[in-house]
Structures are given as structure tokens and as C-alpha cells.
C-alpha positions as CSV (number, residue, x, y, z in Angstrom):
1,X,-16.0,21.7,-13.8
2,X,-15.7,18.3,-15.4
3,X,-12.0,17.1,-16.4
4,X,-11.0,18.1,-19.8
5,X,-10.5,15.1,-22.1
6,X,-7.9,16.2,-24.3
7,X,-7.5,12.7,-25.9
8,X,-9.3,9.1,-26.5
9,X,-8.5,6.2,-24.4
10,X,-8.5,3.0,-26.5
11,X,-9.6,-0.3,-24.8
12,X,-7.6,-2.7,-26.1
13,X,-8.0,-5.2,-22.9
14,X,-6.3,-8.5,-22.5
15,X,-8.1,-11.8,-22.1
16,X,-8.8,-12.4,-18.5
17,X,-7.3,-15.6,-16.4
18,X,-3.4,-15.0,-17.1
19,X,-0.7,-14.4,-15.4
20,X,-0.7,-10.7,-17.9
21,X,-4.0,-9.7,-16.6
22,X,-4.3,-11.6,-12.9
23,X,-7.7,-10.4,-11.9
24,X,-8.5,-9.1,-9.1
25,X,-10.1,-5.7,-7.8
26,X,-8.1,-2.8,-6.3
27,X,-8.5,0.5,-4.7
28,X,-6.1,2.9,-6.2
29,X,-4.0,4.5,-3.9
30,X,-1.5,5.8,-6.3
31,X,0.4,5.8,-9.6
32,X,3.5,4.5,-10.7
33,X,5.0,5.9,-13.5
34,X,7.1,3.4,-15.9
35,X,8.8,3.8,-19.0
36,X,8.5,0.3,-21.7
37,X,12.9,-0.2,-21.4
38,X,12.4,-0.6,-25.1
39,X,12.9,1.7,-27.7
40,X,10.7,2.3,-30.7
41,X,7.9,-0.4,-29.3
42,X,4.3,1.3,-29.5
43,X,2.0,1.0,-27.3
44,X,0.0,-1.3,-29.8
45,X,2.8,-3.5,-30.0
46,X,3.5,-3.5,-26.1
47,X,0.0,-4.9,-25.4
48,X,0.6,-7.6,-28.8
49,X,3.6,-8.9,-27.2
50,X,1.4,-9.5,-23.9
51,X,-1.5,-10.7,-25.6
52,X,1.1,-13.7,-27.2
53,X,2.6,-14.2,-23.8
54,X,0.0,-15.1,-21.6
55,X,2.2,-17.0,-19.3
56,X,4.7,-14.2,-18.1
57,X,3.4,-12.6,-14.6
58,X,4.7,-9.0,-15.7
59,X,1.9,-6.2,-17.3
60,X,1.1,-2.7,-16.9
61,X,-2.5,-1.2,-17.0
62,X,-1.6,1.6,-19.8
63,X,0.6,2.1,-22.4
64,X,1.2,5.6,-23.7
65,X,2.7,6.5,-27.3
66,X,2.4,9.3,-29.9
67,X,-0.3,8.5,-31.4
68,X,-2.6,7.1,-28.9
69,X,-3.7,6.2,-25.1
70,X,-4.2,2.3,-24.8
71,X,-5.6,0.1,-21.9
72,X,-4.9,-3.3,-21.5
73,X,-6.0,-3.9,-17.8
74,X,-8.7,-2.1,-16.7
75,X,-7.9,1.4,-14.9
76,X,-10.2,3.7,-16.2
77,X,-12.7,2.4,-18.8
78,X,-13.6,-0.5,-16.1
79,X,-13.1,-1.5,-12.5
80,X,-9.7,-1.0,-11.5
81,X,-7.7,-4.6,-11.6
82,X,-4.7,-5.9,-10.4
83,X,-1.6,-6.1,-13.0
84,X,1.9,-7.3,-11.9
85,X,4.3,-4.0,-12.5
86,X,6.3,-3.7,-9.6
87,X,8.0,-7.0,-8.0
88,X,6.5,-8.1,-4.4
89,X,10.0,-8.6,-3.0
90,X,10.6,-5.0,-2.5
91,X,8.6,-2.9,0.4
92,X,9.9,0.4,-0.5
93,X,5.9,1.0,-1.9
94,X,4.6,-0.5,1.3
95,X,6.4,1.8,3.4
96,X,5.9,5.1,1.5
97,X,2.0,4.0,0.5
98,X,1.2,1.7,2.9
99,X,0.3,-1.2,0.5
100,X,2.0,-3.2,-2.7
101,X,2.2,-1.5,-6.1
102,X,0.3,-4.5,-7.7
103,X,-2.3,-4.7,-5.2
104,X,-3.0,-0.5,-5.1
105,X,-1.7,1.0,-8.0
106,X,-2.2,2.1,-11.7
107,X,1.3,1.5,-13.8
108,X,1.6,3.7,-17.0
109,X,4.2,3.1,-19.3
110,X,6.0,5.7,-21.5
111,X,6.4,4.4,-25.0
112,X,9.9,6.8,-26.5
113,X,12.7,6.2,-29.1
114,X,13.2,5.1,-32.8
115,X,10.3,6.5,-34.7
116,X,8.2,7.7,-31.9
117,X,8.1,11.8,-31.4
118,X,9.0,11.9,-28.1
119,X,7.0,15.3,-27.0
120,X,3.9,14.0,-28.5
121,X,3.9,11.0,-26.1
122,X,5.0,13.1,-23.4
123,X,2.2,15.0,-23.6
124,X,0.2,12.0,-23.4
125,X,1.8,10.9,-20.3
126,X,1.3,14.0,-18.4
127,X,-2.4,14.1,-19.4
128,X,-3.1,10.6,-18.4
129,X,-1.5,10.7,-15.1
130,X,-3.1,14.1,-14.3
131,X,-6.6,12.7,-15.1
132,X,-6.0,9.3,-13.3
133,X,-5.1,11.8,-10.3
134,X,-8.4,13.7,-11.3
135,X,-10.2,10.4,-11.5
136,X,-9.6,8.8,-8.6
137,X,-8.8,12.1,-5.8
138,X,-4.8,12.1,-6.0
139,X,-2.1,14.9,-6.0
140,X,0.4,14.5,-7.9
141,X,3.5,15.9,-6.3
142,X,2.6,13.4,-3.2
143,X,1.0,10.1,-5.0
144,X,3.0,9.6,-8.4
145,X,6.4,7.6,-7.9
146,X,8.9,5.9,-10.5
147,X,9.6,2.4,-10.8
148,X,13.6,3.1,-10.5
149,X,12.2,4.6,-6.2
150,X,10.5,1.8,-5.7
151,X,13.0,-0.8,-7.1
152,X,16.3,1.1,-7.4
153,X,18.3,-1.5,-7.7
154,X,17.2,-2.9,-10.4
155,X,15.0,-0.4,-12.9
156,X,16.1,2.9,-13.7
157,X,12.3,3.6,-15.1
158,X,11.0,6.4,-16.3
159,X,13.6,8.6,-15.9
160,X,15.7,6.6,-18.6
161,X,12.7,6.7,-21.1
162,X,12.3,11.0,-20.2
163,X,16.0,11.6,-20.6
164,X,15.9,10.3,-24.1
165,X,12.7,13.0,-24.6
166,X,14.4,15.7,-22.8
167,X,12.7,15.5,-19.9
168,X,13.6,14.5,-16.4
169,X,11.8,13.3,-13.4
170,X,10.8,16.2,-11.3
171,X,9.6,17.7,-14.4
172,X,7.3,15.3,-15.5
173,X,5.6,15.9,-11.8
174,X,5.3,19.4,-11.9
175,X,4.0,19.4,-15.6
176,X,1.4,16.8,-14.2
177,X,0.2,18.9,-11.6
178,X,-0.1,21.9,-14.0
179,X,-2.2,19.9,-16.9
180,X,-4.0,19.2,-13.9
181,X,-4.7,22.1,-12.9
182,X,-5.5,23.4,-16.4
183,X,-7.8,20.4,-17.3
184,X,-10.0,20.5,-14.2
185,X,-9.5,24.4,-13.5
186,X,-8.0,23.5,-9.7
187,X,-5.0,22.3,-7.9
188,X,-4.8,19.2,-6.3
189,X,-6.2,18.9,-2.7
190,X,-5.8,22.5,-1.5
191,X,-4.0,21.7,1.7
192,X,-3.6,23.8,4.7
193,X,-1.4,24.3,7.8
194,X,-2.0,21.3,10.6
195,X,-1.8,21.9,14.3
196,X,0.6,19.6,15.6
197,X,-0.2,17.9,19.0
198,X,1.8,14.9,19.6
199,X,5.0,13.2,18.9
200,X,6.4,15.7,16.5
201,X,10.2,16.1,14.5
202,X,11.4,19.6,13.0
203,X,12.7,19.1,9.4
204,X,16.6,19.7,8.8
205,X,18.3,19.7,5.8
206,X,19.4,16.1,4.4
207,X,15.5,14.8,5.5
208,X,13.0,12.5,3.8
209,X,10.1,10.9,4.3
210,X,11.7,7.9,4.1
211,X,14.6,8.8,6.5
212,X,12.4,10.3,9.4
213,X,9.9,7.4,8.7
214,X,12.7,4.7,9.7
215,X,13.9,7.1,12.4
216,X,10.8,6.9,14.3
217,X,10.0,3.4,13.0
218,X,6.7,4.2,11.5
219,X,5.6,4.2,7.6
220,X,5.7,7.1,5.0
221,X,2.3,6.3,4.3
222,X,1.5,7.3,7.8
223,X,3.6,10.5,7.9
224,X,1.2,11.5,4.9
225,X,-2.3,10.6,6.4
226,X,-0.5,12.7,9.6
227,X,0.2,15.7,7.8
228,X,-1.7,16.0,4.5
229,X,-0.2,19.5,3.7
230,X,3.3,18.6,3.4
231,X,4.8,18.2,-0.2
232,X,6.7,15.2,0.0
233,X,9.4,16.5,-3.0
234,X,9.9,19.7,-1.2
235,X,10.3,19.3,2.8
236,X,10.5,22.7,4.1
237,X,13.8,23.4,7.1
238,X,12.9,24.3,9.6
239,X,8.8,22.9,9.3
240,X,7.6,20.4,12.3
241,X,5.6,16.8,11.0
242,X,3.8,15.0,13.4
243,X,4.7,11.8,14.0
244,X,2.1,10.6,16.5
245,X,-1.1,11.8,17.8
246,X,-1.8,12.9,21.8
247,X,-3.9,10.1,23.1
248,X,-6.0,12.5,24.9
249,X,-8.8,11.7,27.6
250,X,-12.3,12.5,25.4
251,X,-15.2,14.7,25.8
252,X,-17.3,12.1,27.7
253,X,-14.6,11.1,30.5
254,X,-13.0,8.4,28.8
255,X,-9.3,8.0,29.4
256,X,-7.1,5.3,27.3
257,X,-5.8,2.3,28.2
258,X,-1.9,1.0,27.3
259,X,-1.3,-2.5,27.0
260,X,2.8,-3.5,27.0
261,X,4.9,-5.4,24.7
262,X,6.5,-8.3,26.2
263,X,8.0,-12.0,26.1
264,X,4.6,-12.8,26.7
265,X,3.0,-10.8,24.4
266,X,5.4,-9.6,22.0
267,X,3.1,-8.3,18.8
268,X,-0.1,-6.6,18.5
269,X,-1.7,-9.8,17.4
270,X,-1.1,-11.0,21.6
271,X,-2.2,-7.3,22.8
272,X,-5.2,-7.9,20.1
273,X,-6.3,-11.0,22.3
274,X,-5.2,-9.8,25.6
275,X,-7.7,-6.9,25.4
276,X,-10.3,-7.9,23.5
277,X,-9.9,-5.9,20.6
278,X,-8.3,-6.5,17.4
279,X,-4.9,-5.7,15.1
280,X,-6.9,-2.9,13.0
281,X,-7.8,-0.9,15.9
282,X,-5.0,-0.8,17.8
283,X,-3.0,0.4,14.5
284,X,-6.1,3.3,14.3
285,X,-5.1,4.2,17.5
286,X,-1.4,4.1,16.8
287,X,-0.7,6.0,13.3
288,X,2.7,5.9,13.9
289,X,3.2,2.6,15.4
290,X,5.2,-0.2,13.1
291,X,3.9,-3.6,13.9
292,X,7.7,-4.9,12.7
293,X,9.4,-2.6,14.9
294,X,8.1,-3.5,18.5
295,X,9.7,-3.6,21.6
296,X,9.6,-5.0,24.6
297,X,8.6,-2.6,27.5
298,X,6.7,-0.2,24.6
299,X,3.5,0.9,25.9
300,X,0.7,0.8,22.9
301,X,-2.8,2.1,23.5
302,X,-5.0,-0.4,23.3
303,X,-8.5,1.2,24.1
304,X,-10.2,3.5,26.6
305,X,-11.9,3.3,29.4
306,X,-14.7,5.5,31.4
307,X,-14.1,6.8,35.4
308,X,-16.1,3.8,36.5
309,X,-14.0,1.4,34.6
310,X,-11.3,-0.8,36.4
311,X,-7.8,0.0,36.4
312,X,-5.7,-1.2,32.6
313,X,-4.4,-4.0,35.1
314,X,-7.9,-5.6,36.0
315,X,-9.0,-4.8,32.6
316,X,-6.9,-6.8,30.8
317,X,-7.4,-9.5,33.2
318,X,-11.4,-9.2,32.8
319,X,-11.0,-9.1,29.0
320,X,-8.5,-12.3,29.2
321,X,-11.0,-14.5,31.1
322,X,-13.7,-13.2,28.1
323,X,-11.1,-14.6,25.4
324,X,-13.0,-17.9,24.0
325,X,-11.4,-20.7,26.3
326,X,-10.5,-22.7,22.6
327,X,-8.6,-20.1,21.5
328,X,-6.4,-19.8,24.9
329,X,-5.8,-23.7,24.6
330,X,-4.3,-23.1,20.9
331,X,-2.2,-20.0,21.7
332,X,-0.8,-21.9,24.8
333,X,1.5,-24.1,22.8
334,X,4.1,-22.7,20.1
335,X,3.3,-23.7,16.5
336,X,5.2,-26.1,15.0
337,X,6.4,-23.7,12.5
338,X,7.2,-20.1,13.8
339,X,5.2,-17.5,13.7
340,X,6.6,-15.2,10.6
341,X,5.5,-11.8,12.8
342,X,3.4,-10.4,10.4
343,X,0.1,-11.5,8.5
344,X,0.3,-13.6,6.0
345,X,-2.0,-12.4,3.2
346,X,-2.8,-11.9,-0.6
347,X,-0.2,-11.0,-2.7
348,X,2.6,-12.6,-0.4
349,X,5.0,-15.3,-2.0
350,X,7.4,-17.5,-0.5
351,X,8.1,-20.5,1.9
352,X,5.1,-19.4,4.4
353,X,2.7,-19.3,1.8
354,X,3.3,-22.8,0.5
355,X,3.3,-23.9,4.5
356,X,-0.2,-22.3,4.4
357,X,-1.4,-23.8,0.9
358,X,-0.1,-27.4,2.4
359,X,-1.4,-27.1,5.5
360,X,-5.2,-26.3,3.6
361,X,-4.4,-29.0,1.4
362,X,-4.3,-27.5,-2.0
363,X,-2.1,-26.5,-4.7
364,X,1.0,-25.5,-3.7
365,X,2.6,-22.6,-5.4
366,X,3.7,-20.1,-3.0
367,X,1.7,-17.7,-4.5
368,X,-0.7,-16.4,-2.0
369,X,-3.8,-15.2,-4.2
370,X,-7.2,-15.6,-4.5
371,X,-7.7,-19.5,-4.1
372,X,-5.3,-19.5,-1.4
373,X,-7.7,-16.7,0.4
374,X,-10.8,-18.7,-0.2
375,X,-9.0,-21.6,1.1
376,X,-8.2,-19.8,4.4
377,X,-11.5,-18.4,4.4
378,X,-13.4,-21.3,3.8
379,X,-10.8,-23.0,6.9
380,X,-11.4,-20.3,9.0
381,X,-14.9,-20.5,9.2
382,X,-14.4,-23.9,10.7
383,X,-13.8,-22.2,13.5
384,X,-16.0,-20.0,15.0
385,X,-13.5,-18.1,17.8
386,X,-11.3,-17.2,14.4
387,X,-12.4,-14.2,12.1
388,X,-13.4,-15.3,8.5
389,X,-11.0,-12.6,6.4
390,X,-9.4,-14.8,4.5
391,X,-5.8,-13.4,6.3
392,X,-3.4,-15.6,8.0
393,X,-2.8,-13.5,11.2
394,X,-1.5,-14.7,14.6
395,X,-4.5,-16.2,15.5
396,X,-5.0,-18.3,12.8
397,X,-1.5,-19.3,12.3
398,X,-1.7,-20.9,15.9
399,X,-4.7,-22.8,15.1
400,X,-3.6,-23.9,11.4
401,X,0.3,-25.1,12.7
């Protein structure tokens, strides 16, 4: 059964190359739901104001009213794009999702006040945010979040907007997961029990995602993938979450291999190049571990190994002799700027970025975006022990400072 398109969505897109409509491609992880701050203003006039105010990074993909369903950026009538609706500066989305707002998520804004009838545009809402769930395989009660979570300090969005309709919060979720369970005839992601083999913490009462992720210094966005039946607005007493996987010796005789934080090698970039491997996979193998949470003497697995293979010991010896010999000469000396500990990549702002956007010789506007990532493509490819990703990591950091 098809979803069931109770209204039109207008295309009524913004011209590309400003800061209102960025560019960019994204994969849509989830939704944030925003309300416009400004009563009476229709969706219409929303996207007016944008279109006459090319120059201000702040936009939204959709703007919902009474009357009608409008797209600015492309969400649903195009290739997803980036628009600028939740500040970079705050990490609460990269620690529940795993990734910035801007960079994988659809904003909708709630139009609501002066002449608008508030339960027509509600019912808007709810529709479009259950068939962007439909549309691109989320659940609502687990991948919808308000503006005022993710920035509570300063927005207070949408439950501001849904007061003023008569509506709150958790109602707008559950009425989103029943339109869309009426409009496609199915409940989101049917989810059952996991077996829990691991690291694992038993709910009590006062718990959130957010609180047990920081406990065991992992992500929310990792507690999720871990246990895709829980309901992250209803934690059950009492039920257990994994928080790590058993690293367990496989069918063919393989058995892992742990490498160690240390002075010496204090992030998973250095464990990365120790063992011949790289960031990504050691965070596979990890889905709890938090890069920014590292300490020395933790034991991170790394890889595995067969019967026949030598000891972790000799193995990271063998694999450090394999590393390319110009690489080891650059990672022998500290940078002359520090290492910030993290990646440096699109969508970061700040003081690193315009050291990176120097240090390539280009404009410098601490904006990390998509001519700053050519530009550290096109330097890393210069050099042929560095991976071409267009990522400032450890490796290239070293090289570039």
C-alpha cells in the first residue's frame, strides 16, 4: 500500500547559490520539527521574506500553514539539500543522531497565530512529518525532535507555536505516528525484542538516552542502532539496553585483536596507523566507543586475527614497519598547531577551519564547506600515503601543519 496523499505539496524553491538555500546533498536521517516564532506569517510569506534575503544563513526546507504545504529547499519534490535550521555550535543532534541537523535533516516549520486556523495547519503538520517518515524509512516516536531539544537554551520551538493551537509536544508525536499508520496502513518499523550480549545497563527511573549515553561515554545515536526496539519517549524500568557488543572469536577461528590508548597513541587516528586499519573501522567495531572520550590504558579492538597469526604485540609491530616510511617521518614531529582531537570536516566553523583554509591558500572564512573540501581534497591527493576524502583527520593535519 502506497502512502496516502492527503494534500499537495507546492514547490515554491529558492534560487540556488545563497546562504538561504546552501546546496549541498544530504541523507536524511531525521526530522526536526520547528515552529516560524512569528505569528500570523504564512508559509507564502515565510519563503518571500527568504527569497528577499539571500544573504542570511538561516532557512528551513518546509513551511506548513492552513491552506497549503510549501517547499522552499528541496526535501521531497527533489534531492534532499542542505538548509541552515539548527546552529552548528550545539552537539546535542550529534550526540542523539550521530550527525548535524543541517547536514542530515529535514526542518518543517509550523506556520500558527493571527488569522491562521490553527487545527487546519496542524493537521498539515502531522501529515507532512508522517509521510517524510514514510518517505524516507523513519519512526516517528524515535527520529522526530524539536528545535527547543536540540538548542534549549535558546529556542523554545515548536512547542510554543503548538501551545498557541492547543497542542503540546508529545501529542504532535503520537498523532504523527497515528496519520502514519492510517496513511500507509502500518506502523512504523515493527520492532522486536533484542538479545542482549555485551556491555549492557538496566533502565531505572529518572533515565534517558541522553543520560545513560554520557554515562557510558558513548552517543544516543549508537544506543539506537544497538537496540532498535526501544521507544526513546518511553524507557521501560526495569528493561536492559546494550551498550556494547561481545567481541566474540568468529565462525572461522578468528579471534580479535585490542590495541591500547596511550601517551603514544592517544586517539583512534594513532591506533588507525599503528594497525594498519583506519578510524571507520575501528568505530564499526566499537558501537559504543566515543572517539572524545578516550583514555589512556582503554583497550579498543582494533581487528582480528586467525590461529596462525602472531600475537597483538608482534602484530602491531609487523603492521608499523608496513606504515608508508613518509608518513612515520611526518607523525614523528608535533604540528605546529595542535591537533584539535577530532576531524576536521564539512560543516565545521571556527579558528581550525580558517588554519586549514590558510594553510591551502584560499579564502578564508571559517566556514568549512564545499570549496574548503575540494581544497583539501585536491591537497590530499598530493600525497599519495594520505586518503583523498576531502576530511582533515589526524593524518592529514600532521602533514598540512
Amino acid at each position: 500500500m502506497s502512502f496516502k496523499m492527503k494534500y499537495d505539496i507546492i514547490s515554491d524553491l529558492l534560487p540556488t547559490g545563497t546562504k538561504r538555500r546552501p546546496g549541498g546533498k544530504i541523507n536524511v536521517r531525521f526530522l526536526v520539527a520547528h515552529d516560524t516564532g512569528n505569528p500570523g506569517s504564512t508559509a507564502k510569506g515565510n519563503i518571500n521574506y527568504y527569497r528577499n534575503s539571500p544573504t542570511i544563513a538561516a532557512s528551513a526546507q518546509i513551511f506548513v500553514d492552513d491552506e497549503c504545504i510549501r517547499e522552499c529547499i528541496p526535501a521531497v519534490l527533489g534531492t534532499p539539500e542542505r538548509a541552515y535550521h539548527v546552529i552548528y555550535n550545539v552537539t546535542t543532534d550529534n550526540r542523539m543522531f550521530g550527525a548535524d541537523a543541517n547536514d542530515a535533516a529535514i526542518g518543517v516549520e509550523l506556520c500558527w497565530g493571527g488569522n491562521i486556523d490553527g487545527a487546519k495547519s496542524y493537521a498539515r503538520y502531522v501529515w507532512i512529518l508522517a509521510y517524510l517518515c514514510y518517505k524516507f524509512g523513519l519512526d516517528p516516536k524515535r527520529d522526530i525532535v524539536g528545535h527547543e531539544t536540540l538548542d534549549p537554551k535558546r529556542k523554545i520551538d515548536p512547542s510554543n507555536g503548538l501551545k498557541h493551537i492547543g497542542k503540546t509536544y508529545n501529542q504532535l508525536i503520537t498523532d504523527v505516528a497515528a496519520e502514519y499508520k492510517e496513511c500507509s496502513g502500518k506502523s512504523a518499523k515493527p520492532q522486536t525484542a533484542s538479545v542482549k550480549s555485551g556491555k549492557t545497563h538496566k533502565v531505572v527511573s529518572g533515565d534517558t538516552l541522553y543520560k545513560i549515553a554520557n554515562e557510558y561515554g558513548t552517543t544516543v545515536a549508537k544506543l539506537k542502532a544497538l537496540n532498535p526496539e526501544i521507544d526513546v519517549l518511553a524507557l521501560q524500568i526495569g528493561s536492559t539496553l546494550l551498550i556494547q557488543e561481545e567481541s566474540k572469536t568468529t565462525d572461522s577461528g578468528k579471534s580479535p585483536i585490542y590495541g591500547t590508548i596511550s601517551k603514544n597513541s592517544p586517539t583512534l587516528s594513532h591506533l588507525a596507523v599503528d594497525y594498519k586499519t583506519t578510524v571507520a573501522n575501528i568505530e564499526k567495531l566499537n558501537p559504543g566507543i566515543n572517539p572524545l572520550k578516550l583514555q589512556v590504558g582503554q583497550k579498543v579492538l582494533v581487528g582480528y586475527k586467525s590461529a596462525s597469526t602472531p600475537s597483538s604485540n608482534t602484530a602491531k609491530k609487523t603492521s608499523m614497519k608496513k606504515v608508508d616510511a613518509r608518513l612515520a617521518e611526518y607523525l614523528k614531529h608535533k604540528p605546529v598547531r595542535p591537533y584539535p582531537g577530532s576531524p576536521v570536516k564539512r560543516g565545521a566553523h571556527g579558528k581550525d577551519v580558517e588554519a586549514i583554509q590558510r594553510a591551502l591558500k584560499i579564502s578564508v572564512d571559517g566556514d568549512f564547506g564545499a570549496a574548503t573540501e575540494k581544497a583539501v581534497k585536491n591537497y590530499q591527493s598530493k600525497f599519495p600515503f594520505l586518503g583523498v576524502d576531502g576530511i582533515v583527520g589526524y593524518n592529514t593535519w600532521n602533514v598540512m601543519f
